[in-house]
Structure formats: C-alpha cells, structure tokens
C-alpha positions in Angstrom: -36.3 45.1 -9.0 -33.5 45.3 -6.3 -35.5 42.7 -4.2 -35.8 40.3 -6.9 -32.6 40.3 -7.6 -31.3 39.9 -3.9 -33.8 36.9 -3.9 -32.2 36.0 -6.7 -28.4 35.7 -5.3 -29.4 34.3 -2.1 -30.9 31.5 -3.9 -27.3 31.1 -5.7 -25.4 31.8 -3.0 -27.7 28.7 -0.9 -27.4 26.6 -3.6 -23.5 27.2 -3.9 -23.2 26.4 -0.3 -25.1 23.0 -0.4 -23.1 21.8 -3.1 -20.0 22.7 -1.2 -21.0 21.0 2.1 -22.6 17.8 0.1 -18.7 18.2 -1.6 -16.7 18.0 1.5 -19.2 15.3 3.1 -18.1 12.6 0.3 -14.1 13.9 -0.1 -14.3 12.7 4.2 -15.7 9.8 3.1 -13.4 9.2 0.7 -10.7 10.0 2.8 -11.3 7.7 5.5 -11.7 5.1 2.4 -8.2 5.6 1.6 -6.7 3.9 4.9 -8.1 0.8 2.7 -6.5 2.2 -0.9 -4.2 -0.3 -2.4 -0.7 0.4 -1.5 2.2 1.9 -3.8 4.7 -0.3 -2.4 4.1 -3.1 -4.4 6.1 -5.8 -1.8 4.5 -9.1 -3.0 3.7 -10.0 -6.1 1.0 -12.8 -7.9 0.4 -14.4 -11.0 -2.4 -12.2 -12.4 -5.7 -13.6 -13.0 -7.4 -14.5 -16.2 -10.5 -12.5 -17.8 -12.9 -11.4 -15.7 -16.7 -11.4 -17.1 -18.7 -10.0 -14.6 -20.6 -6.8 -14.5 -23.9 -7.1 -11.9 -23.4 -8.0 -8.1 -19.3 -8.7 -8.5 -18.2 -11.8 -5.4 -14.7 -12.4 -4.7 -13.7 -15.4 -6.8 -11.3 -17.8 -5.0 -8.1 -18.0 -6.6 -5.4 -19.9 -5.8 -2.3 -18.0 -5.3 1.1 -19.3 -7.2 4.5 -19.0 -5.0 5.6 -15.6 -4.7 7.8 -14.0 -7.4 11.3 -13.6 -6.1 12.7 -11.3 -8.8 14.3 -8.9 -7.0 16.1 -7.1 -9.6 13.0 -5.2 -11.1 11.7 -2.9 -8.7 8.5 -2.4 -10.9 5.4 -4.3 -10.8 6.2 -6.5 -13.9 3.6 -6.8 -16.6 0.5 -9.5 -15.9 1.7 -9.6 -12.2 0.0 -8.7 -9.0 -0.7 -7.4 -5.9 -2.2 -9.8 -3.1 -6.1 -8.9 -3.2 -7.3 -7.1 -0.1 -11.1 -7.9 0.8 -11.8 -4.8 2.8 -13.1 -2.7 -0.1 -15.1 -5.2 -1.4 -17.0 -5.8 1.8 -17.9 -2.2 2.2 -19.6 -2.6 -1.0 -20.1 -5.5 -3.5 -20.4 -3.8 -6.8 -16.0 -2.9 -6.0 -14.3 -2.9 -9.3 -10.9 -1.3 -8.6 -8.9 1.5 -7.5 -7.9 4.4 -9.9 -5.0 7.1 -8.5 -3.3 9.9 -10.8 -0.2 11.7 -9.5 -0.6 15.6 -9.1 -4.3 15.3 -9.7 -7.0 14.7 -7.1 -8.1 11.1 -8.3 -7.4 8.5 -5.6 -10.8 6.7 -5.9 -12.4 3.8 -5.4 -14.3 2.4 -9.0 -16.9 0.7 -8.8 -19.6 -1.2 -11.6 -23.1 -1.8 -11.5 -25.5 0.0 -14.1 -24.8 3.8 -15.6 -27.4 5.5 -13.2 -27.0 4.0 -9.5 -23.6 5.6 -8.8 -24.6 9.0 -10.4 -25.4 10.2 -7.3 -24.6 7.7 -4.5 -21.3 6.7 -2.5 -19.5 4.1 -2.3 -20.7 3.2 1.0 -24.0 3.5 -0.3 -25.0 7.5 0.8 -27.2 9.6 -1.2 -24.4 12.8 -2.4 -24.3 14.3 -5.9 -20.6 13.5 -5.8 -21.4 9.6 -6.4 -18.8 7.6 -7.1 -16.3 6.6 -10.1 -17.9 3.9 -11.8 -16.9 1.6 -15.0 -19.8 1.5 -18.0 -22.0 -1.4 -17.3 -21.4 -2.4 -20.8 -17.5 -3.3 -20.8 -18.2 -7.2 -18.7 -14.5 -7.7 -19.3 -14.1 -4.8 -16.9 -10.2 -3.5 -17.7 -8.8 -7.2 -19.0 -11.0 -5.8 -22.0 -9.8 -4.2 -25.4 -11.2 -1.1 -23.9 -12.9 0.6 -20.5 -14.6 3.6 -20.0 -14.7 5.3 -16.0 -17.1 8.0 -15.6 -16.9 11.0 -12.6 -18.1 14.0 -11.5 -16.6 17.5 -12.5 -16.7 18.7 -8.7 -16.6 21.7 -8.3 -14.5 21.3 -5.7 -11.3 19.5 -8.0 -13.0 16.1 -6.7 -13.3 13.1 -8.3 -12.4 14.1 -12.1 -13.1 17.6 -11.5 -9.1 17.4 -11.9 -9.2 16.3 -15.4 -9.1 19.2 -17.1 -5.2 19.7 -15.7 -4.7 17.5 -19.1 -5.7 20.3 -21.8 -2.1 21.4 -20.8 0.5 19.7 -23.0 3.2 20.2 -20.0 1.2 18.8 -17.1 0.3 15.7 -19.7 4.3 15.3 -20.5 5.0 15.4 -16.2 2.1 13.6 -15.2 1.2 10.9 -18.1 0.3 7.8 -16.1 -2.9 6.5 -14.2 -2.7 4.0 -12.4 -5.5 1.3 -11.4 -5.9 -1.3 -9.2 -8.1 -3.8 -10.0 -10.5 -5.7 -7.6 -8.4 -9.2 -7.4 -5.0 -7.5 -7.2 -3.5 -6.5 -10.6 -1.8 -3.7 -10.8 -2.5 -2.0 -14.3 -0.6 1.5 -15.6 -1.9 3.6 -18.6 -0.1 6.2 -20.6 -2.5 9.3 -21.2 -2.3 10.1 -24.7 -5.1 12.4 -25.3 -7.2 15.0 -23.8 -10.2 17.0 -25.1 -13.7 18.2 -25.3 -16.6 16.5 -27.0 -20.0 15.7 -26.4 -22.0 12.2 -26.1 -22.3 11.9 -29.2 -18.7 10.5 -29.9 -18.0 7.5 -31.5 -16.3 6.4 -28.6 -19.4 5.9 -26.7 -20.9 3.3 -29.8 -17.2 1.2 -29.7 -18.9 -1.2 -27.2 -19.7 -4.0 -29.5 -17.4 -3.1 -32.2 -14.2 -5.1 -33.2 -10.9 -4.6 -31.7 -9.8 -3.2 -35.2 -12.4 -0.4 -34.9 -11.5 0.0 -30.9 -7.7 0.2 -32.0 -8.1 2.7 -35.2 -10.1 5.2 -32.7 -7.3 5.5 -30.5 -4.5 5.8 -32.8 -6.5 8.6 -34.8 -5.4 9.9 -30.7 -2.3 8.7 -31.1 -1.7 5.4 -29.6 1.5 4.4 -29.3 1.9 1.3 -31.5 1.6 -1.9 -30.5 -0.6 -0.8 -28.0 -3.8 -3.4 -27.0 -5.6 -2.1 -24.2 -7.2 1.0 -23.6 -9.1 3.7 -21.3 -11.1 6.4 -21.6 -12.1 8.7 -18.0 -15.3 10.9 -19.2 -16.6 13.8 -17.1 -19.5 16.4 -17.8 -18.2 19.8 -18.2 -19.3 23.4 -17.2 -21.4 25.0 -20.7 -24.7 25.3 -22.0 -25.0 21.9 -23.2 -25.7 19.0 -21.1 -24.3 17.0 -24.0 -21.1 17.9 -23.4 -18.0 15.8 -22.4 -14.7 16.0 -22.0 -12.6 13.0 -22.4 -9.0 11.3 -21.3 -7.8 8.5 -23.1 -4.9 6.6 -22.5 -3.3 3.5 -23.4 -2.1 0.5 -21.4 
C-alpha cells in the first residue's frame, strides 16, 4: 500500500514539475516579446481607423496616416485616437490582434485571433506549450471596434496569463486597479473599466450574445453594472481550479 502510494506522489510531483518548466518556458518567451509591447508613453498620436472585419489570416491594411495631433494640453490618449502601428508583432505571427496589459496583475500579453482551439495550447511564436496564448473568440469579426469582445487565457498555475484574474473577486484590488488596457493591431489605444468579476460556467448567456442585438449585449452588462451610456464591452474568461470542467470565471468591463 506504501508503494502504491509513493508511485502515486512521484507521479504528481513529475507532473507538477512539467507544468512548471512548460510555465516558465512560455513567461521567457513572453518576456523577450515584450521588447516589442506597445509603449505606455503615448508620444504621437493618429486618427483611429474605422471597423475592422476580419477574423482568419489578419494582413496589415495600408492606411494612410492624417497629420499628427498637436494637442498638447491633454496628456491622455484622447478618445478614437492612436498610436502609430508597429509591424514587428505582426511579422512574428499573422493571426496578431492586439496587446492586452493590466496594472498590478501579471497580464502584459500579446492577443491574438484565429479559431477557439489553435491557440489553446500554442505560442505566439508558434511553439507547442499548454500556456498558449491570449486569443479573441473567432466569432466577434469586428474584433474590439465591436459592441462586444471576449479574450480567453489560461489559469497558470504560475499567475501567468490570466491566472491573475482572480485578484478581481476582491472589491479593493477592483476599486485600485479598475482599468485594462489594450492595444489594438493598427495602433488604437483602447481603456476598459472592469465592472464585474465572478464565477460561472459555459453555460452563460454571455457566451450565446454573439449574434444577438446590441440591446441584448447592452442589458447583459448593465444587469453587471455598466455605467450608463456605455457602448462597448469586454469580457476576459479563464477556466478555474474545481471539479467541473465547465467552469469559468469571468471579467467584464466596459469601454
């Protein structure tokens, strides 16, 4: 009986190391991706583009750049305005969608969109590691100039990708830490209020929203409490540790 069970922990303990090494192999990854990250000091700024309505094998599309805003007075990145794209992400892999960083948590990810499987377990420079990479739903083609996005990651065990998340069932951290910010692939620079934290499961109706009208889309959130007047929305979904595979917990937040 004694044996069995000391087969039993090595096998845990094994497994517990793999997952740690494959977890530290993807955060170096990622942090060598970050030399590319879009930067916080927003110095120049661009009209913003206009909808974008592709989901499968995302190119660069030219746009032509309008003269450089010179309001100096508002040191924020004003609303509809942004950053001048940078390419380098996008080469390194094609399906790029955007950049997602929240303060005091460990995302600082590149997003990227393709289909709901690929990514589950694959890098963004195209490795095989069960950290995989954020990723958008392959059914929101408006990407974030939609009424609503959802970004799915891993709950790493090591706090990686959105193994962070669940900082947010604390009311405090929410009120100190509210906003994510995300960087889309042609430059804009887009900030969300988080307004909600919790556990479901798949299930949710937020999952069926995808073809539903923005009246539908709008009434879910507020039952989260959406500020009003908001138009735009995400939701970050990650697994969570229980004896459902079902299970989900959910951010939501409102541009």
């Amino acid at each position: 009986m004694c044996a069995v069970l000391l087969a039993v922990a090595l096998i845990v303990i094994v497994r517990l190391v793999r997952v740690w090494f494959e977890d530290a192999a993807a955060e170096r990854g990622y942090s060598d991706l970050r030399h590319h990250a879009p930067d916080d000091v927003y110095a120049e700024y661009y009209p913003g583009p206009g909808p974008v309505e592709l989901v499968h094998d995302l190119s660069p599309n030219s746009r032509e750049e309008s003269e450089e805003d010179d309001d100096e007075e508002d040191p924020e990145p004003p609303p509809g305005m942004t950053l001048e794209p940078s390419p380098e992400l996008a080469s390194i892999n094609n399906h790029y969608a955007g950049w997602m960083r929240i303060e005091n948590t460990n995302v600082d990810y590149p997003m990227v969109q393709y289909d709901n499987v690929k990514y589950l377990d694959t890098t963004f420079w195209g490795t095989h590691n069960r950290a995989g990479t954020l990723f958008l739903d392959e059914r929101n083609p408006y990407q974030f100039n939609g009424t609503f996005v959802i970004v799915y990651g891993h709950n790493s065990r090591s706090g990686g990708m959105f193994g962070s998340l669940h900082r947010y069932t604390n009311t405090d951290h929410m009120a100190r830490h509210p906003d994510i910010t995300v960087f889309t692939r042609f430059g804009e620079v887009l900030t969300y209020r988080i307004i909600a934290a919790f556990q479901t499961d798949v299930h949710d109706i937020l999952f069926t929203l995808f073809n539903a009208d923005e009246e539908q889309i709008y009434s879910y959130f507020s039952e989260h409490g959406t500020p009003s007047g908001s138009t735009n929305f995400l939701a970050l979904s990650t697994c969570v540790t229980s004896n459902s595979d079902d299970d989900r917990f959910l951010v939501l937040a409102a541009r």
